[in-house]
N, C-alpha and C positions, 0 to 999 in steps of 0.2 A: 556485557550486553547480551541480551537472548533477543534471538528470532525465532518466529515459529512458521511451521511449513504450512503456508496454506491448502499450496497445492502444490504434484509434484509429478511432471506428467513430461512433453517435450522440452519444456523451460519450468524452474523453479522459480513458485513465488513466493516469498516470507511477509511479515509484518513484524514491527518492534512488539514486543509481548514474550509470554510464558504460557505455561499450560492452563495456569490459573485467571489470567487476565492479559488480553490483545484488545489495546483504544477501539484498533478498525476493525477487526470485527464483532466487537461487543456493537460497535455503533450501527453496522451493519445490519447484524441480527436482529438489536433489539431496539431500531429504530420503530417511532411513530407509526399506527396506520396508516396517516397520510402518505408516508413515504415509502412505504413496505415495497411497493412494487419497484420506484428508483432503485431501492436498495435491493433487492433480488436480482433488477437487472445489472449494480456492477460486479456482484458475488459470480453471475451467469459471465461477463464482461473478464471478471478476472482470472475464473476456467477457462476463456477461451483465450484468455494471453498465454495461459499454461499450453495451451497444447500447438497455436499456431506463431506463440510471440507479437510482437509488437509493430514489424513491417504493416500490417492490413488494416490495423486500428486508426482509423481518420481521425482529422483532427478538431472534430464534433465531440467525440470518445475521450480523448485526451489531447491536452498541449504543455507544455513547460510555461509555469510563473513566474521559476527566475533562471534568466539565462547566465550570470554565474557560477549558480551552484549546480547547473543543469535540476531543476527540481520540478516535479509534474505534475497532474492533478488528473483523474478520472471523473468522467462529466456523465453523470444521470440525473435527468430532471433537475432540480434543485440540490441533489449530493454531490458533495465533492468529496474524491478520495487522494490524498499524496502521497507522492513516491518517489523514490529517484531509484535509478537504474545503479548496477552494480558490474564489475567485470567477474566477478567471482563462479560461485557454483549460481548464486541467484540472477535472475534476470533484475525484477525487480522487489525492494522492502516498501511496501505499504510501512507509514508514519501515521496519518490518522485523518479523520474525515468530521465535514461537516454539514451543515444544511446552509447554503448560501443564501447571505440576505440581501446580498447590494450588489450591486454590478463590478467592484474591483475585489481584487485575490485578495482573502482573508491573511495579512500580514504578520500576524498571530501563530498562524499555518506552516507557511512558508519559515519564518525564524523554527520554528519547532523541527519541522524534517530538514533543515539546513543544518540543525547542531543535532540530531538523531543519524543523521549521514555522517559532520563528522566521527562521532562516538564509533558510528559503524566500522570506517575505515580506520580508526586507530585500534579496535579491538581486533581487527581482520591482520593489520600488524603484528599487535603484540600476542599473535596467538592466544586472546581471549573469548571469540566470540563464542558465545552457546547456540546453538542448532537444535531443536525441540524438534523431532518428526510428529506426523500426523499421529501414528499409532502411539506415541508419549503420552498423547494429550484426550484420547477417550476418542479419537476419529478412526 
């Protein structure tokens, strides 16, 4: 499994991806007009979890989906971004994001960063993860 550094300042934050291609923030970047500005503010949202963490973020910002797997969601506008937390070097790995159209958690989502978490902690086991830093990847 690769992660790639989003940012990396008082806490790290990765997303499943590679140099060449990251879901969340391709989806990010190269979301719609309409939504340019949600998605700028959770790019703005998830620098600021880099530098002050996750204690200050209300729960407008973010809340957990599934209280199982501990699994979360980042809330701007109509985007939603998933993640779950890590004990490791990362705080947390963004899994992937979308544009919500109905008032319950896209279940699609959820199953997806529930098995990109397992993957995560078994690769973090067997000493396989990959780690891509920012200057890897043309940032």
């Amino acid at each position: 499994m690769q992660i790639l550094v989003i940012h990396s300042n008082q806490y790290k934050i990765g997303a499943v991806g590679n140099s060449t291609s990251c879901e969340s923030l391709d989806f990010l970047i190269d979301s719609e007009a309409t939504y340019q500005a949600s998605a700028d503010g959770l790019l703005y949202l998830l620098e600021h979890i880099s530098h002050e963490g996750l204690a200050n973020v209300s729960a407008k910002l973010s809340h957990r989906v599934d209280e199982n797997e501990n699994i979360y969601e980042l809330i701007k506008g109509r985007l939603r971004l998933f993640y779950f937390k890590t004990e490791d070097d990362f705080l947390i790995i963004c899994t992937s994001a979308l544009i919500k159209k109905s008032q319950a958690v896209d279940p699609k989502h959820v199953k997806k960063a529930i098995r990109l978490k397992h993957e995560y902690l078994e690769a973090v086991k067997q000493n396989t993860l990959t780690v891509i830093e920012e200057n890897e990847n043309g940032d």
